[in-house]
C-alpha positions in Angstrom: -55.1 2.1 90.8 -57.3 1.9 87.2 -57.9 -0.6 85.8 -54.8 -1.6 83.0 -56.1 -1.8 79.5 -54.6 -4.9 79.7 -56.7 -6.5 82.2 -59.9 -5.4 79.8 -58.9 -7.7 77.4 -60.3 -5.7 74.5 -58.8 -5.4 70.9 -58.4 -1.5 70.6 -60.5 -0.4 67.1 -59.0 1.4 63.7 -57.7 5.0 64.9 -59.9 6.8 62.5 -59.9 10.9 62.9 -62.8 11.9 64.7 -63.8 15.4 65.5 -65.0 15.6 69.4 -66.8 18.9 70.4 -67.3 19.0 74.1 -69.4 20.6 76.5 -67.4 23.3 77.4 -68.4 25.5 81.0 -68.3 29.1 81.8 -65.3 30.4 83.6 -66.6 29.2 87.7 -64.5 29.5 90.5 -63.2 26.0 91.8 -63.3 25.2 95.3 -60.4 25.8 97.4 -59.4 24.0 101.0 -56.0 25.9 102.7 -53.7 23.4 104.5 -52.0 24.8 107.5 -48.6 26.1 107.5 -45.6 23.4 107.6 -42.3 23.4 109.2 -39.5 25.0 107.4 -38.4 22.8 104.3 -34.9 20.7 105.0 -32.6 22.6 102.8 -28.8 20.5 102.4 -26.1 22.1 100.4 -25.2 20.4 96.9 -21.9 18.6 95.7 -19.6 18.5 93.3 -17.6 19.9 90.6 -19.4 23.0 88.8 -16.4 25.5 87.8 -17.1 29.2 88.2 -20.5 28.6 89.7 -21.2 28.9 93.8 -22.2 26.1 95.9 -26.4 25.7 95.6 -28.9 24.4 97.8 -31.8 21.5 97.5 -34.7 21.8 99.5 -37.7 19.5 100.0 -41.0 21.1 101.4 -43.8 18.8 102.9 -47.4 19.4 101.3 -48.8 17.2 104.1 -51.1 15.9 101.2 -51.2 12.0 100.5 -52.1 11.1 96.8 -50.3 9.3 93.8 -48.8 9.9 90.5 -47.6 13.4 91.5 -46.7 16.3 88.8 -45.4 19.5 89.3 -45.3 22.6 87.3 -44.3 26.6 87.5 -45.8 29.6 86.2 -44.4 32.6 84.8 -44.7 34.4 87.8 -43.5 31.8 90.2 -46.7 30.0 91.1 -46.5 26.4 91.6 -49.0 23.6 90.6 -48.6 19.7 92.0 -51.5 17.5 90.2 -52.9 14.9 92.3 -54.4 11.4 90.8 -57.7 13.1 90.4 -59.7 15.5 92.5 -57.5 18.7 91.4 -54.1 20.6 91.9 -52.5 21.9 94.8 -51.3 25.6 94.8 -47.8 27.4 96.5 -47.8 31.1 96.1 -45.0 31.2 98.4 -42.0 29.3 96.4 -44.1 25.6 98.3 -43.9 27.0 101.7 -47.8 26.6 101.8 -50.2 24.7 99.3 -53.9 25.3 98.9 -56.0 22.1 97.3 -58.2 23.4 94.6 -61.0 21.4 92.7 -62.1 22.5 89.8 -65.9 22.5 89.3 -67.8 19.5 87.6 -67.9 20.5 83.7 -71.8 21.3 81.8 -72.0 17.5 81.1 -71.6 16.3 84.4 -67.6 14.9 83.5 -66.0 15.7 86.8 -62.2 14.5 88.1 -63.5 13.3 91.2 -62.8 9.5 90.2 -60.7 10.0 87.7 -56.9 9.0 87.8 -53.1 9.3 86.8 -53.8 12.9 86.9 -51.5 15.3 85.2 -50.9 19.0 85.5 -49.2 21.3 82.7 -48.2 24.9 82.6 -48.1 26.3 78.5 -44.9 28.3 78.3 -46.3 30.8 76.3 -49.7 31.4 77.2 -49.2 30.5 81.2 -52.4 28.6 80.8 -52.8 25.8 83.2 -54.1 21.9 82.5 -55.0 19.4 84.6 -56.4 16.0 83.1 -57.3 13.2 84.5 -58.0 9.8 82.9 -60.1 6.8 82.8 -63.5 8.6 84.0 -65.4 11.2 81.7 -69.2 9.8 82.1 -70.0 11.7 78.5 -68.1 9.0 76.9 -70.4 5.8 78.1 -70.3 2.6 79.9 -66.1 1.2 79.8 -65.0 4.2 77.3 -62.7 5.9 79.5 -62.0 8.8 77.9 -60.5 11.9 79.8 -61.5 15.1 81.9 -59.7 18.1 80.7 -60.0 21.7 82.8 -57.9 24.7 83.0 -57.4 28.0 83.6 -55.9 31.8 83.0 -56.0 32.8 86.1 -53.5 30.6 88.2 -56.4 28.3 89.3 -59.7 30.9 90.5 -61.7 29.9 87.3 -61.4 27.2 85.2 -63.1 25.7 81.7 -63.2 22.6 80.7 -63.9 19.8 77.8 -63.9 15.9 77.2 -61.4 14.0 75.3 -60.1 10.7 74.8 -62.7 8.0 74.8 -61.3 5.3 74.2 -58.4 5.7 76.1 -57.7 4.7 80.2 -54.5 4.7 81.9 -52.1 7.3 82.1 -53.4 10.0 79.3 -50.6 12.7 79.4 -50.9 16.1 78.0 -48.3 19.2 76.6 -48.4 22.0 74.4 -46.5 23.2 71.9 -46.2 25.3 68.2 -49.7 25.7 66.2 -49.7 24.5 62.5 -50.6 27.7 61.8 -48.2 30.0 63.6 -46.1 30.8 66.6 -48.6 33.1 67.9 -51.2 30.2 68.3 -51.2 26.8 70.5 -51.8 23.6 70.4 -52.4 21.1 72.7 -52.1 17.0 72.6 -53.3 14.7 74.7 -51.5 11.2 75.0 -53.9 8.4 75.7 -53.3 4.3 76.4 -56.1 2.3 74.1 -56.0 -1.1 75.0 -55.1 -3.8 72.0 -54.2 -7.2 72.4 -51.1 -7.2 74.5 -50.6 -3.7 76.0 -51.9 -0.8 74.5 -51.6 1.6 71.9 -51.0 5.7 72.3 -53.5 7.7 70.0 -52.6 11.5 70.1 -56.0 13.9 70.2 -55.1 17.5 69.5 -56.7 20.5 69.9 -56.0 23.8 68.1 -58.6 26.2 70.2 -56.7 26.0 73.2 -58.1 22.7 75.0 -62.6 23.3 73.3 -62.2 20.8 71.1 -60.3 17.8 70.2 -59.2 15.7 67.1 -57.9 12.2 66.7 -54.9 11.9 64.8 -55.3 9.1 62.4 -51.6 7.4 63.8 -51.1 6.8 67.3 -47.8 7.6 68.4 -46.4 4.6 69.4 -47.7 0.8 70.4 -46.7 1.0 74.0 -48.6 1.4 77.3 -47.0 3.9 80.2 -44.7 6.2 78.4 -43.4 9.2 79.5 -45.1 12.6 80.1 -43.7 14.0 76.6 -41.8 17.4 75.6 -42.4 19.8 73.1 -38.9 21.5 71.7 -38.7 25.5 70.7 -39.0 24.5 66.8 -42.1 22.9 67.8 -40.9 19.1 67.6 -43.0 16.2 69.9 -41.2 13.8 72.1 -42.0 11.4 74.6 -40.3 8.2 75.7 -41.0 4.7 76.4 -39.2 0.9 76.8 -40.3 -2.0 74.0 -40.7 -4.1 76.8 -43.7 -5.9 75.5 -42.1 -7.6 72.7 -44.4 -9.3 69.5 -47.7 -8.9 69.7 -50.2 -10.4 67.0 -51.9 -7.0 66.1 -48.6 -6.0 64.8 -48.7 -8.0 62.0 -52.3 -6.4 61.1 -50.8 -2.6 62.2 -47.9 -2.3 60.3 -47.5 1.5 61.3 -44.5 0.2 63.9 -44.3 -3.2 63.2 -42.1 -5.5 65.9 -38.0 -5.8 65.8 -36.6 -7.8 67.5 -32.8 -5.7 68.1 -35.3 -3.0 69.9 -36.5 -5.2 72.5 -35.8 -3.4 75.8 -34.6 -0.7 74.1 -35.4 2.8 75.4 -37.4 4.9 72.6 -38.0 8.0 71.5 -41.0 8.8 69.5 -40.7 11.9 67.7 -43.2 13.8 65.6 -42.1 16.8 63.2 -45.7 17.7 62.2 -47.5 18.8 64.7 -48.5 15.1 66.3 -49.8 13.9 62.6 -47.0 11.1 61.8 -44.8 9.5 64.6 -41.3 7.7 64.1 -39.2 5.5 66.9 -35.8 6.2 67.7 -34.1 3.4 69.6 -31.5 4.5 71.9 -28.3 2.4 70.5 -27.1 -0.4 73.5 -29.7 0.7 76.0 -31.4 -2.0 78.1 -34.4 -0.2 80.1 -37.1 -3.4 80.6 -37.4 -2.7 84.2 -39.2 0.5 83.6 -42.8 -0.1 83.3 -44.1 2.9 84.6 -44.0 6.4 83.0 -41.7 9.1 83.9 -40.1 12.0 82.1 -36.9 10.7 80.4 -36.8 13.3 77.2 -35.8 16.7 77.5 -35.2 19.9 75.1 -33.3 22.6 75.9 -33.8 26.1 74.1 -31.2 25.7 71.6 -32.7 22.4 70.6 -30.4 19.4 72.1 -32.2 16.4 73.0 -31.6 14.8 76.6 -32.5 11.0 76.9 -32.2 9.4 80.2 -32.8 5.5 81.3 -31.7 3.2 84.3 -30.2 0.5 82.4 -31.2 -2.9 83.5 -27.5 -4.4 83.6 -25.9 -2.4 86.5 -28.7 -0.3 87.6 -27.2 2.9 87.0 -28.4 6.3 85.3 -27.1 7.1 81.7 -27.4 9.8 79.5 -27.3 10.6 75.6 -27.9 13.5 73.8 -28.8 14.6 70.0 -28.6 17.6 68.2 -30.6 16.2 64.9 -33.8 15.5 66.4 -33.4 12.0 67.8 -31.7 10.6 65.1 -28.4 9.8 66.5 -27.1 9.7 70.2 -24.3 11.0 71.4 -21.9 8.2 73.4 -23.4 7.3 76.8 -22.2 9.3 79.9 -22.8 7.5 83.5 -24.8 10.3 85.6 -25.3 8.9 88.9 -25.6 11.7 92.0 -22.1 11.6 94.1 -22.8 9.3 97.0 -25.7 7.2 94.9 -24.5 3.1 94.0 -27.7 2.1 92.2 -31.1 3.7 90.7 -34.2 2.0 91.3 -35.5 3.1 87.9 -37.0 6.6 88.9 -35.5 8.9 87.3 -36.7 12.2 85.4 -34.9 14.8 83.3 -36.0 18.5 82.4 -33.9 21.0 80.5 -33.5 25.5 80.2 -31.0 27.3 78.7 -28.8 25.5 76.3 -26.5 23.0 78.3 -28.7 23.4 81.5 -30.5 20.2 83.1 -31.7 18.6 86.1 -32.1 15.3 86.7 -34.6 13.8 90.0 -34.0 10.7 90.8 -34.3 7.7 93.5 -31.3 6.0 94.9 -29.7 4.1 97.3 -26.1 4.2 98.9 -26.1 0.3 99.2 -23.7 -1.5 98.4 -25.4 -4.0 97.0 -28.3 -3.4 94.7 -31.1 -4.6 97.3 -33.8 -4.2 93.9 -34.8 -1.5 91.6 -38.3 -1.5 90.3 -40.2 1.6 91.9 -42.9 -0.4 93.7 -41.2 -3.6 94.9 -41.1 -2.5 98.8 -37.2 -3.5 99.1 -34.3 -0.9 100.2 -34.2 2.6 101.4 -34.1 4.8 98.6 -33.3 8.6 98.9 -34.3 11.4 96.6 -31.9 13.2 95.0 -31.8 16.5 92.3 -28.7 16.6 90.0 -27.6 19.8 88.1 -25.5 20.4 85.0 -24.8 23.8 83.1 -22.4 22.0 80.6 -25.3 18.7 80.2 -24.8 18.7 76.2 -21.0 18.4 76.6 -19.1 15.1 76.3 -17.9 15.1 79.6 -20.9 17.3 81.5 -19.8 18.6 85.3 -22.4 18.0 87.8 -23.5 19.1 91.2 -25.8 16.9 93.2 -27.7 16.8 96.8 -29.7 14.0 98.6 -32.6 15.6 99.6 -33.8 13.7 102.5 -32.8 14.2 106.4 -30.8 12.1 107.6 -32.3 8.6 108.3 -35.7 9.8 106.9 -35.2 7.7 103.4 -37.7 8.7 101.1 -38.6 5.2 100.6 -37.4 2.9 103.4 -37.4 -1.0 104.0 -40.7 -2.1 102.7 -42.6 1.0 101.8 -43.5 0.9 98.4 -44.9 4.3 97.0 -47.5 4.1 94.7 -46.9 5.0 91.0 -43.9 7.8 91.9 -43.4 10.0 89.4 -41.5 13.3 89.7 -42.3 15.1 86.8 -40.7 18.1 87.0 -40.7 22.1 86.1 -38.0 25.0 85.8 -39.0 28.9 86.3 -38.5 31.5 84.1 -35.4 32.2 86.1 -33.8 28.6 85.9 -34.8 27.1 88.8 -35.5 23.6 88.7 -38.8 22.0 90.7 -39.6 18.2 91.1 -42.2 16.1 93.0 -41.3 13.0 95.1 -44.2 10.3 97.0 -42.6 9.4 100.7 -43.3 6.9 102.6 -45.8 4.9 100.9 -47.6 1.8 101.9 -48.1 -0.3 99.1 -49.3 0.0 95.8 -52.4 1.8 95.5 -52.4 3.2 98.9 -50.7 6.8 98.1 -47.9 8.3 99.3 -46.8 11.5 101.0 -46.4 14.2 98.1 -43.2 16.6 98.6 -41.9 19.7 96.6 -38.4 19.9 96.0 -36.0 22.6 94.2 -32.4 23.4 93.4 -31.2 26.9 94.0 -27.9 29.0 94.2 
């Protein structure tokens, strides 16, 4: 596991905007290592209540590959990307029958994701480009500056480039795309990193408007928080990401005024939201939400294509899944609907959210069937916990209809009694056809050890 900004114990500097131009490779082929074919995924019919729609089917296919802080993403043309923690992607041509582990090569300046980690993969929706970023080890930035490895590709993973960003920053740098300032027919890309300060971190936003070649620190940072979510960019080119105040006053607040401290948001589940292309940020509290417990970054913000805003969070009072929506940009939530899957008692905080078409999302999530809460947090090592995909066609309603399936066989939890997987995450993709995929780690050890990376979808 990195090393937590925290644990540095170094005062984070004055975000000032700083062009970085990095050493940037020819197109070279990454190397490539096929796994051997698996057994045929365990596929279990979904239930539930969706009206004029025909029963679906969940499936969970076995990568065979153990790694943390899985990510999954989809092409255009069906092609299927898990990042690993560092070292590269895997690749499923076949809808995740079978995955191929790709590297891609060491960059010009020697900046390579071999030891990097908290590696992230992302698929632009209109380019089809594919990212993968690691964090916490780009040697161009010097002794203790972090910084992260950037690479991608436009050719589903046979070449790649690549550049250097975010020195400065450590754990959990996440990266998405979204609308350039100059027009729709151009992208830009951010990259999310944690800066340490004096009690957490911060989240300075680097953007790049050549397609990943070179980078720009915004002069605010998005938020004063440590592991947010993966972050969302809407059709009308709005930024999102979540996170829980769960670190409470901190001294260099009262020298940063940008988001000073209150006190009603501690706990709270928030949205930061930027409407100008990453340059200014401002925090939306979720109204009544209690989300402490989550201290590790998921996916909890999602944009469907006519706009609405999806919030999830496992509330810390009853352990349960809730979700709000907002149709004026994170301003104001709708009233809180209870979506636990059919069968589920209590969530153990992992749960992720991804959106389509207007009223469609899926929510991945880890639960148990308990009846009593055994305890939540994702790496505690107590319960069995099963992984579950949840579906709604009618999500932005007041009273949404959902279908649901646990994904595991039965009595193979995907966490049982005192595994613990290591940093779980289950960021999540949908197709150009609708189809929802999601990650889940099995069987872990304990922290830092890995866990045993599945893919998982919901079809009709």
């Amino acid at each position: 596991m990195a090393i937590h900004p925290v644990k540095l114990g170094i005062v984070a500097a004055a975000l000032v905007v700083i062009p970085i131009v990095a050493s940037r490779i020819y197109p070279f082929p990454a190397s490539e290592k096929v796994q051997p074919p698996k057994a045929s995924p365990h596929c279990t019919a979904t239930v539930g209540d969706l009206p004029g729609r025909p029963v679906a089917q969940g499936c969970m296919f076995d990568t065979a590959i153990v790694d943390q802080s899985p990510s999954i993403q989809v092409s255009r043309s069906g092609v299927l990307f898990i990042g690993r923690t560092a070292k590269g992607v895997l690749r499923s041509t076949d809808n995740g029958l079978n995955w191929q582990e790709i590297t891609p090569p060491s960059h010009a300046n020697g900046d390579s994701h071999a030891k990097g980690v908290h590696g992230t993969v992302h698929i632009d929706a209109v380019t089809d480009r594919v990212y993968y970023v690691t964090s916490n080890a780009a040697a161009s930035c010097g002794p203790m500056k972090g910084g992260a490895v950037v690479s991608w590709s436009d050719d589903l993973g046979k070449t790649w480039d690549g550049s250097t960003t975010g020195c400065g920053t450590y754990d959990w740098g996440r990266m998405i795309t979204g609308h350039h300032p100059k027009g729709l027919n151009q992208r830009a890309v951010y990259f999310f990193g944690v800066a340490p300060r004096l009690v957490g971190g911060i989240r300075p936003v680097f953007r790049s408007l050549d397609g990943g070649a070179t980078w720009t620190k915004m002069m605010n940072p998005a938020s004063v928080t440590t592991e947010a979510g993966a972050g969302v960019a809407a059709p009308d080119g709005t930024l999102y990401f979540d996170y829980p105040e769960f670190i409470g006053f901190d001294p260099y607040r009262v020298i940063d005024q940008t988001y000073p401290f209150k006190p009603a948001n501690l706990c709270r589940q928030i949205i930061a939201v930027s409407e100008d292309f990453g340059e200014t940020w401002r925090q939306e509290a979720i109204p009544n939400s209690l989300a402490c417990n989550i201290q590790t970054g998921h996916q909890k913000i999602a944009v469907d294509k006519a706009g609405t805003v999806y919030a999830l969070w496992t509330d810390d009072r009853d352990n349960q899944i809730y979700l709000v929506t907002s149709r004026n940009r994170a301003r104001s939530w709708s009233k809180p609907v209870r979506v636990m899957p059919k069968g589920a008692t209590f969530n153990n905080g992992h749960a992720n959210i991804i959106a389509g078409e207007p009223g469609h999302i899926v929510i991945a999530s880890l639960n148990t069937s308990a009846k009593e809460n055994p305890r939540r947090w994702i790496v505690s090592g107590y319960g069995s916990w099963n992984a579950y995909l949840a579906e709604s066609f009618d999500g932005d309603s007041t009273r949404p209809h959902f279908r649901s399936v646990n994904l595991d066989p039965p009595g193979d939890a995907t966490q049982g009694e005192g595994e613990s997987p290591s940093e779980a995450e289950a960021y999540m993709g949908m197709s150009a056809d609708g189809v929802a995929w999601t990650t889940f780690s099995r069987h872990g050890a304990r922290l830092g050890k890995g866990s045993r990376f599945a893919a998982a979808r919901i079809s009709e």
